[in-house]
C-alpha positions as CSV (number, residue, x, y, z in Angstrom):
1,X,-94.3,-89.9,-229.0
2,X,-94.4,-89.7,-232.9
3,X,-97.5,-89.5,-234.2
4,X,-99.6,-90.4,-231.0
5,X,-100.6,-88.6,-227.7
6,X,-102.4,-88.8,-224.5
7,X,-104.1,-86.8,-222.1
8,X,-104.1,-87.9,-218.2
9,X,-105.8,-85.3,-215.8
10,X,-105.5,-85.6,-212.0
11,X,-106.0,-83.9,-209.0
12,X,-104.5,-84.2,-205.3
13,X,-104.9,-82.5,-202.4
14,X,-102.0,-82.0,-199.5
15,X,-102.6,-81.0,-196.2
16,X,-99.7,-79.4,-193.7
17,X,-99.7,-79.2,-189.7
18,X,-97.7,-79.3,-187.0
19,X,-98.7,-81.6,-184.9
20,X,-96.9,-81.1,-181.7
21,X,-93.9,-78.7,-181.0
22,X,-91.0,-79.1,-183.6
23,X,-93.2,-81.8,-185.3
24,X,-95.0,-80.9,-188.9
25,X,-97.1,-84.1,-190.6
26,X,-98.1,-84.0,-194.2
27,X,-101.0,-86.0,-195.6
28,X,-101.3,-85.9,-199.5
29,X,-103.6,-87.9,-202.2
30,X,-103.4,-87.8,-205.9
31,X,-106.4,-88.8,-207.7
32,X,-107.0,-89.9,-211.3
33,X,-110.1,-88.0,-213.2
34,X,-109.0,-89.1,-216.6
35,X,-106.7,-90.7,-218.7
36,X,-103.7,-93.0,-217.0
37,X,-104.6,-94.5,-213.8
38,X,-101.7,-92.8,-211.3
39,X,-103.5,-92.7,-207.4
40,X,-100.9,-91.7,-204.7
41,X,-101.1,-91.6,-201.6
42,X,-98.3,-90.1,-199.2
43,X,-97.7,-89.6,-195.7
44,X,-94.7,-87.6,-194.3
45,X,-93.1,-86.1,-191.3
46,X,-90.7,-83.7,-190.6
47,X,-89.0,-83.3,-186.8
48,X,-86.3,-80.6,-185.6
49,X,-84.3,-81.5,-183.1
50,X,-82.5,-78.3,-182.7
51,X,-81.9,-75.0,-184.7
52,X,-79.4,-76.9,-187.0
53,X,-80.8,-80.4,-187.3
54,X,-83.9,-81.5,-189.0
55,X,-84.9,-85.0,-189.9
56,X,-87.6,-86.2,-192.6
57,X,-89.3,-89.0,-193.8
58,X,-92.0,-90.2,-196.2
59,X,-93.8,-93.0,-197.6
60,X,-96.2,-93.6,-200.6
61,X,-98.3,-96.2,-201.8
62,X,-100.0,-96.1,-205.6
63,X,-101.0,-97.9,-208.4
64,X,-97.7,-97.4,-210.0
65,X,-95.8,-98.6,-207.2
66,X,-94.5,-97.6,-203.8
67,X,-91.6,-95.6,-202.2
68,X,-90.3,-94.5,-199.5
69,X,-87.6,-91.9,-198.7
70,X,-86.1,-91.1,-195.0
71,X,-82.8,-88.2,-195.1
72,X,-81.2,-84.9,-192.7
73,X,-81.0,-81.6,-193.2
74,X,-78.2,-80.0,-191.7
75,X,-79.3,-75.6,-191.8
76,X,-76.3,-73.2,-190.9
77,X,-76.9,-69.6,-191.1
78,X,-78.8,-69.6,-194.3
79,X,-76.7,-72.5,-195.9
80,X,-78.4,-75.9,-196.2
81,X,-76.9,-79.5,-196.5
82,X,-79.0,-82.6,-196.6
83,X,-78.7,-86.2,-197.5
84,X,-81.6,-88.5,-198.1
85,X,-82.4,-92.2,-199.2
86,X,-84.7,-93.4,-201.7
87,X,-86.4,-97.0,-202.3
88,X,-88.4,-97.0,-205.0
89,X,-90.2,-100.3,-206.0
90,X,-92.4,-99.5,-209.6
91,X,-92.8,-101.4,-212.5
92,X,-89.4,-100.7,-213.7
93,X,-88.4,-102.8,-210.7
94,X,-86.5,-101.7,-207.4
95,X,-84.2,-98.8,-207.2
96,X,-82.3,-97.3,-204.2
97,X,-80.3,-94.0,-204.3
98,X,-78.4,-92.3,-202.0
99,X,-78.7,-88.3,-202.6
100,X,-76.3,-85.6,-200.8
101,X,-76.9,-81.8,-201.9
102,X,-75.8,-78.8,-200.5
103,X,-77.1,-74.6,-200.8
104,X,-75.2,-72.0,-200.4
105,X,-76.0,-67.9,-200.8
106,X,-73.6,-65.4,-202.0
107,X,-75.0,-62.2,-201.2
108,X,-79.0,-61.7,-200.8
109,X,-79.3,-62.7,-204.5
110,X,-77.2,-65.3,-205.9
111,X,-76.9,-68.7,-204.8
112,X,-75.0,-72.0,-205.6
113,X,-75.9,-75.2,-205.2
114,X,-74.9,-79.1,-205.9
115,X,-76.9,-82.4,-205.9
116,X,-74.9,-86.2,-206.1
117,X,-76.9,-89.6,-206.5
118,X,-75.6,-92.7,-206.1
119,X,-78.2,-94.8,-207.8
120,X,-78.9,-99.1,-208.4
121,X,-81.7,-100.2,-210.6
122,X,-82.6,-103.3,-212.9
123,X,-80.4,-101.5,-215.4
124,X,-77.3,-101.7,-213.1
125,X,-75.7,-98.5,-211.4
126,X,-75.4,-94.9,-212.4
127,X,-74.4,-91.5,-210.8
128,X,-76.1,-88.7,-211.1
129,X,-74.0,-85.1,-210.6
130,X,-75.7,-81.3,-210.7
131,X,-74.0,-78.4,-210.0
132,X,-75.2,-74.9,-210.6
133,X,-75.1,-71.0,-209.7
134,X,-76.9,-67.9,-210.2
135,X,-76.5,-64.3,-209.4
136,X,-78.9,-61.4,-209.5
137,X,-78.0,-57.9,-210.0
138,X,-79.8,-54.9,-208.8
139,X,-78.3,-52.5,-211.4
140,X,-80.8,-49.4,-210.3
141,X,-84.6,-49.3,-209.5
142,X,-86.1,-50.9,-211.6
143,X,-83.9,-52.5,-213.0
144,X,-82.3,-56.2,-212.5
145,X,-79.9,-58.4,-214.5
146,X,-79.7,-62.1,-213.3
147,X,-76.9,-64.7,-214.6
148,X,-77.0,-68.4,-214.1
149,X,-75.2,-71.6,-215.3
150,X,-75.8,-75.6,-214.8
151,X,-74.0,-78.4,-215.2
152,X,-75.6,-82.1,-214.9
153,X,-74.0,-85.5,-216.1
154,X,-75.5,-89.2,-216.0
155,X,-72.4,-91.3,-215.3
156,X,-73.9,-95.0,-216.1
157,X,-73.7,-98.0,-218.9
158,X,-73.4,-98.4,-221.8
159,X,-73.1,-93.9,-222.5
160,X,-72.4,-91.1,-220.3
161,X,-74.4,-87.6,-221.0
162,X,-73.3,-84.5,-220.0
163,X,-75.4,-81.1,-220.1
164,X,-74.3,-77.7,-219.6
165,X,-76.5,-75.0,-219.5
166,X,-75.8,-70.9,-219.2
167,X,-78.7,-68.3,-218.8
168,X,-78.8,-64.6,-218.8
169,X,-81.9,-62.7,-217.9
170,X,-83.1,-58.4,-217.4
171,X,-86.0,-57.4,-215.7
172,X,-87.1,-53.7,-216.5
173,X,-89.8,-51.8,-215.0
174,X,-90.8,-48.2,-214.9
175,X,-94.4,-47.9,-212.7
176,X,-97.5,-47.2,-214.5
177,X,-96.1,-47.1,-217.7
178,X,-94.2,-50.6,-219.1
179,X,-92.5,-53.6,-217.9
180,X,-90.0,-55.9,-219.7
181,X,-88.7,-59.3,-218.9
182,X,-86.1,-61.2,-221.0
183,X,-84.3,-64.4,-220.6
184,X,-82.3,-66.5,-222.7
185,X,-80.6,-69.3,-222.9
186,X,-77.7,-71.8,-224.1
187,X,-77.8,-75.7,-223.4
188,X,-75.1,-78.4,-224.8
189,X,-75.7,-81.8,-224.3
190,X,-73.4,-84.8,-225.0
191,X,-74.6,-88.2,-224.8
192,X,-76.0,-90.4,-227.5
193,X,-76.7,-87.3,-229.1
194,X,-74.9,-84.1,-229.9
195,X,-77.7,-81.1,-229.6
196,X,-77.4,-77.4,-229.4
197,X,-80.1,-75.6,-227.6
198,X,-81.0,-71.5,-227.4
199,X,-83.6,-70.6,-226.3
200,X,-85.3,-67.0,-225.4
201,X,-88.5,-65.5,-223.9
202,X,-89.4,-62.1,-224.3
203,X,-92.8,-60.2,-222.3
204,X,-94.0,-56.5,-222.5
205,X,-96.5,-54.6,-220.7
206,X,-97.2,-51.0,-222.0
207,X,-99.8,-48.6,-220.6
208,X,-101.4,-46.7,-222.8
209,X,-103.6,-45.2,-220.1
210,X,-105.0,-46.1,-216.4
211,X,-107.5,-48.8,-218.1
212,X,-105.8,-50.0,-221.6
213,X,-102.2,-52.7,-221.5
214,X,-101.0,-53.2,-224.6
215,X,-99.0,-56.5,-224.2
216,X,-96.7,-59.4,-226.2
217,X,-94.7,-62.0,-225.8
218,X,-92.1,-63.7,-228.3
219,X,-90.7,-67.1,-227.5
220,X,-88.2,-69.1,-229.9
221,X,-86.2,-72.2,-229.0
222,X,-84.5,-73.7,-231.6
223,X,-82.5,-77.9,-230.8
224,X,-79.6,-78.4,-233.4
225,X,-78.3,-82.0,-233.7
226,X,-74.0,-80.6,-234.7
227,X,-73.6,-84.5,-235.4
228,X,-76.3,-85.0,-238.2
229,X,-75.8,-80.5,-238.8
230,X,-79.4,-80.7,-238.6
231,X,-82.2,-79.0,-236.7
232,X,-84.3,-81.4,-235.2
233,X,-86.5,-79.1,-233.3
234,X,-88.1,-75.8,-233.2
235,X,-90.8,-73.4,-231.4
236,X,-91.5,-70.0,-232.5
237,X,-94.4,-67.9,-230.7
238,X,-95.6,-64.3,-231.2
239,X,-98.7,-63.0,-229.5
240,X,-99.8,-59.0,-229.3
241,X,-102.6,-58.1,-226.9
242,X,-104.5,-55.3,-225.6
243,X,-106.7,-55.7,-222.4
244,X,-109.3,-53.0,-221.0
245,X,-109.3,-53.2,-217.0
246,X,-110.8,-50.0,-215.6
247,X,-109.8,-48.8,-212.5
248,X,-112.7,-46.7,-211.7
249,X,-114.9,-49.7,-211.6
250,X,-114.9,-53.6,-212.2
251,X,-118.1,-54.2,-214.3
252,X,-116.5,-54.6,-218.0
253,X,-113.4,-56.2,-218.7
254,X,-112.1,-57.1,-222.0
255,X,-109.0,-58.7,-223.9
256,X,-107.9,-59.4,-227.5
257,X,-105.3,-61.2,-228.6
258,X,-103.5,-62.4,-231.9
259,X,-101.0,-65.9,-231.6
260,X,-98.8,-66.9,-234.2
261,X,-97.1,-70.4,-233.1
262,X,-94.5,-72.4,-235.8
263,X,-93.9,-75.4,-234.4
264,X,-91.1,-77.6,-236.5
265,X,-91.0,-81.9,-235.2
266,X,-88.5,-83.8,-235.9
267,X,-89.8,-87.1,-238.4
268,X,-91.8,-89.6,-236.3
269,X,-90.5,-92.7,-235.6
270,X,-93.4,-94.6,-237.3
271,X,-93.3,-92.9,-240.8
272,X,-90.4,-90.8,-240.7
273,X,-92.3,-87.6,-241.7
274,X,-91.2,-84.5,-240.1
275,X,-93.6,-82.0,-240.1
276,X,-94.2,-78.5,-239.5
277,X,-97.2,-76.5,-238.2
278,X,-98.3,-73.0,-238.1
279,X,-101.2,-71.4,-236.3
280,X,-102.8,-68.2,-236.5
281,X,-105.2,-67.7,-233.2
282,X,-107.5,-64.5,-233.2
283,X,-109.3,-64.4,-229.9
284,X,-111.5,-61.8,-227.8
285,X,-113.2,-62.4,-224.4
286,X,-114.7,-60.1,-221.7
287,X,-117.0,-59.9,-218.9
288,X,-120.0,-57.7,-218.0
289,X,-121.6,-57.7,-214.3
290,X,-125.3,-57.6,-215.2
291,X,-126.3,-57.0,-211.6
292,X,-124.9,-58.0,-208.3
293,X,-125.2,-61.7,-208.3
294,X,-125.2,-62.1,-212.1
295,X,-122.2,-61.8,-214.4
296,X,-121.8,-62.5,-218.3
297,X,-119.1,-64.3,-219.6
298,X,-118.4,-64.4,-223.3
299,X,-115.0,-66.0,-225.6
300,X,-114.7,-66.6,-229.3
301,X,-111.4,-67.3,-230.8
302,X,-110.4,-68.1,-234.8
303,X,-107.5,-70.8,-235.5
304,X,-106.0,-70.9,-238.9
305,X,-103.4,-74.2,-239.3
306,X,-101.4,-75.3,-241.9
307,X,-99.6,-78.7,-241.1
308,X,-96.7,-78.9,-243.7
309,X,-95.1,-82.6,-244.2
310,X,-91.6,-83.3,-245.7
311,X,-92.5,-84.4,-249.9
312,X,-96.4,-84.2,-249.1
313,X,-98.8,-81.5,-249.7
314,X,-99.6,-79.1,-247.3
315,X,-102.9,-78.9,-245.6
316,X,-104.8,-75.8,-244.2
317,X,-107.5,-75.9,-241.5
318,X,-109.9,-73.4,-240.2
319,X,-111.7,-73.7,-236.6
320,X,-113.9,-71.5,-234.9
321,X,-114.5,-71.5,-231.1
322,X,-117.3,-69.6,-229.1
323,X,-118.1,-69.7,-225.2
324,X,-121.4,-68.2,-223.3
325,X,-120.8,-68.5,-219.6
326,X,-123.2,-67.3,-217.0
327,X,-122.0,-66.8,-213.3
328,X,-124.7,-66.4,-210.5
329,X,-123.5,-65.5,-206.8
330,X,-125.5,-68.0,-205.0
331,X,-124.2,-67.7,-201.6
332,X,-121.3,-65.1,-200.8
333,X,-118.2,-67.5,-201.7
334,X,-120.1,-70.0,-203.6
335,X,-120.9,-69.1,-207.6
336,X,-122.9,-71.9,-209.5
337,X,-122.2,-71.3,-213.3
338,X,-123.8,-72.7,-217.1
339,X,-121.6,-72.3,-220.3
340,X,-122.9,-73.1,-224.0
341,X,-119.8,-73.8,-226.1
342,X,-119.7,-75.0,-230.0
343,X,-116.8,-75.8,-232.1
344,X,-116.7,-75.2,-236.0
345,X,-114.8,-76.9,-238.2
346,X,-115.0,-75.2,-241.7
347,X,-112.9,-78.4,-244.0
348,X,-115.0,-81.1,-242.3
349,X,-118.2,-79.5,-242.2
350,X,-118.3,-80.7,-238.4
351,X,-120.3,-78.6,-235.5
352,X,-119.9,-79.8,-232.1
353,X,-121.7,-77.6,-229.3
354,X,-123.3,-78.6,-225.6
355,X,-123.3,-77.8,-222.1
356,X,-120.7,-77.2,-219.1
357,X,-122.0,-77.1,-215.5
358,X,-119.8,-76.0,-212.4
359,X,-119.8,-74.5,-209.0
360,X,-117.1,-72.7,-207.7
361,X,-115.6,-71.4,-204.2
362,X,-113.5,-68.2,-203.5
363,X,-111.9,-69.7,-200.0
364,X,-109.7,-66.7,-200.1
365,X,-109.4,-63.4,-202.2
366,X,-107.8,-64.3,-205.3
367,X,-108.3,-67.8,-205.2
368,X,-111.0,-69.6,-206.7
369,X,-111.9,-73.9,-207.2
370,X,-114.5,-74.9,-209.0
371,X,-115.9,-78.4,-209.9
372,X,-117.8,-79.2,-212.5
373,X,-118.6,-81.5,-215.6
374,X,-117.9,-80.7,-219.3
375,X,-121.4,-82.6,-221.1
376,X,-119.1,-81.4,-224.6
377,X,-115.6,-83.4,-225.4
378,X,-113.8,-80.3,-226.8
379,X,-111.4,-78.0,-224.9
380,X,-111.7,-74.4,-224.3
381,X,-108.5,-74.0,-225.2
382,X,-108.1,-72.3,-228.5
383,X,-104.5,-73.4,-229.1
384,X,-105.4,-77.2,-228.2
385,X,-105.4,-79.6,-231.0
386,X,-108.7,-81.4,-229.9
387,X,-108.7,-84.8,-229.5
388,X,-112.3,-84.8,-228.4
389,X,-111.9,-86.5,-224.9
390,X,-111.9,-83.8,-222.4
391,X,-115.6,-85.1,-221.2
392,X,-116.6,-85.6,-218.3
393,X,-115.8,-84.3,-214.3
394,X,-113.2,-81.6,-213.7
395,X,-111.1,-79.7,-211.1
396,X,-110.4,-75.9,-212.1
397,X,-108.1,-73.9,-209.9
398,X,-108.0,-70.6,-210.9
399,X,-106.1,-67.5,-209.5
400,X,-106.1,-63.8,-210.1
401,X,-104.5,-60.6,-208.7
């Protein structure tokens, strides 16, 4: 909010079985590593009494507070109707909602569905209405067009808000040579404010060959406020790429990349100051299996900023970040791994560098967890703005195909 910012990391774990016949238990935990303290823990059930009935319930104790939800579900053909209710007891106070919601298909790719709640809180009742439906075309192979709109309104004292939200999306792919996928997307929202929302995401995959992608991405979202006719929002990203992935063998892989993000904040609260920041990210990493059991990681990425204020001079920063990572296979799951990371930062004269331990597990193909601790407190994120608290233990859950 305004000028400030946190960072909260957590981890949780969930765990799914069915205990007897028609009978499935959930256990789940949610652990605190950094940042706000938020432990949960949740126990659940889940019992079908017949092909159409199913009944559920769930509790959940944390530092935050507790809740606990019980609710049907009524399953007809491959329409769905269920009804649930909520007690929630936090440190806004106690709140109880009853929620109905319903899921119908229309055809094997479209869909409409509808959520009520009925809601009572310290800040006195409110209804909450959602009502939506999307369709997807298969226009030829390859090919798909996909259509969806949204409606949601908070009914509740002193203001009512409304939002209304329609989407249009193509999927275009032609094998081993290029995919494309494009969505945008309109949202009005009335309420103490008047906004205007489009947004639109754009990805492309070319082949150049069996081992080269070229790829790029363009996203731009742009919030108008029609009351004050002014925009009080906006994102802008652009990013090219080409990655080397051979097919014939897996012992050198490669990327590079060039980012160019604008992003536009409306004036803090604090000073009033809007401001406006631009990044230019040049970054390269690869891989190189030295042997079997060792592999050779290596990152280095270039950030250009320029934060621009409303009636204050501009100011331009440059940051370099490099990464040496070494992976040995100690058992034939388990990797055990050493990174050496420094940060540069040319205007401050600064240089942070140190260590990064961490040992991961592939339970299953694709799938890799690793846990480790970070003995530096930057990020090796090169589009982070570092805050220099990311010390300390972490979780890293990583997944490939």
């Amino acid at each position: 909010t305004g000028t400030a910012s946190e960072r909260s990391v957590y981890a949780a774990a969930r765990l799914r079985m069915e205990l007897i016949r028609s009978l499935i238990g959930t256990i789940e935990h949610q652990q605190t590593i950094m940042g706000l303290v938020n432990n949960q823990s949740r126990v659940g059930a889940e019992y079908r009494l017949n092909s159409l009935l199913a009944v559920q319930a769930t509790g959940a104790v944390g530092t935050l507070g507790n809740a606990a939800e019980a609710g049907a579900t009524v399953t007809l053909d491959k329409s769905r109707v269920y009804v649930k209710e909520r007690l929630v007891d936090d440190q806004a106070g106690k709140t109880t909602a009853t929620v109905v919601g319903g899921e119908q298909p229309l055809g094997p790719s479209s869909k409409v569905y509808t959520e009520y709640q009925w809601e009572n809180g310290p800040q006195g009742n409110r209804t909450i209405s959602l009502l939506g439906a999307q369709k997807l075309w298969d226009l030829r192979p390859g090919l798909q067009f996909l259509l969806a709109g949204e409606h949601g309104s908070i009914a509740a004292r002193p203001a009512t808000s409304e939002r209304y939200s329609v989407a249009a999306g193509i999927n275009y792919s032609k094998p081993d040579a290029f995919k494309l996928t494009s969505r945008e997307e309109v949202r009005w929202e009335r309420g103490g404010q008047k906004l205007l929302q489009y947004l639109t995401t754009t990805l492309l995959e070319y082949k150049l060959g069996p081992d080269f992608t070229l790829f790029g991405k363009y996203r731009y979202s742009v919030t108008h406020d029609v009351g004050a006719d002014q925009v009080v929002a906006m994102l802008e990203e652009r990013s090219i790429g080409l990655a080397y992935r051979p097919v014939k063998h897996d012992r050198f892989n490669a990327l590079a990349r060039y980012t160019r993000v604008l992003d536009q904040k409306a004036a803090a609260v604090e000073t009033g100051v809007a401001t406006k920041t631009i990044s230019d990210v040049f970054s390269g990493e690869w891989s190189l299996q030295l042997c079997r059991k060792l592999e050779w990681v290596d990152k280095t990425a270039y950030k250009i900023v320029t934060e621009r204020y409303a009636d204050q001079p501009s100011f331009t920063g440059h940051t370099l970040l490099s990464i040496h990572r070494l992976n040995y296979r100690l058992l034939r799951r388990i990797d055990a791994a050493a990174e050496y990371r420094m940060l540069v930062q040319m205007e401050a004269d600064d240089q942070r560098a140190g260590w990064l331990a961490e040992v991961t597990w592939e339970p299953i193909d694709h799938l890799r967890v690793g846990v480790g601790y970070n003995f530096t407190d930057f990020s090796d994120n090169e589009f982070a703005d570092n805050n220099y608290s990311v010390s300390g233990w972490f979780l890293r859950v990583q997944g490939k195909y």
